[in-house]
C-alpha positions, -999 to +999 in steps of 0.1 A: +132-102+019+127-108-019+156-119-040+177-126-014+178-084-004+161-069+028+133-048+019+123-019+040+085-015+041+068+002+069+030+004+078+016+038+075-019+053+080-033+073+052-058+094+046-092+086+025-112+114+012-133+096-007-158+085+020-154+111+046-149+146+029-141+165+058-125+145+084-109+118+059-110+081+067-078+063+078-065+039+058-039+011+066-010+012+041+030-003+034+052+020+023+080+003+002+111+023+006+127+028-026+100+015-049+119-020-043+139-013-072+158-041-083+145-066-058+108-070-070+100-084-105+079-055-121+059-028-104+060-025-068+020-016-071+015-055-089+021-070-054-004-045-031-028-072-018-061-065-039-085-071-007-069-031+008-094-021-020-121-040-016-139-026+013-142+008+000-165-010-030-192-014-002-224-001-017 
């Protein structure tokens, strides 16, 4: 937990259009139930982990 508060976040699969047009690629993703709101200094999105992104720069 953050702040002393339990913070619900599940792990969800999402879809990515952006490499697979028709079938969609599945991405790994945490769902933070209720944006955090009060128990995470700024945006919820400031704390995604940077390297989620990073390996659909391949070239």
């Amino acid at each position: 937990g953050v702040k002393g508060h339990r913070l619900i976040v599940t792990r969800g699969l999402q879809k990515d259009y952006r490499t697979d047009r028709v079938f969609g690629t599945e991405v790994s993703c945490w769902f933070v139930h209720n944006s955090g709101k009060g128990f995470i200094d700024g945006h919820y999105k400031d704390y995604f982990v940077p390297q989620l992104y990073s390996f659909l720069q391949r070239p």
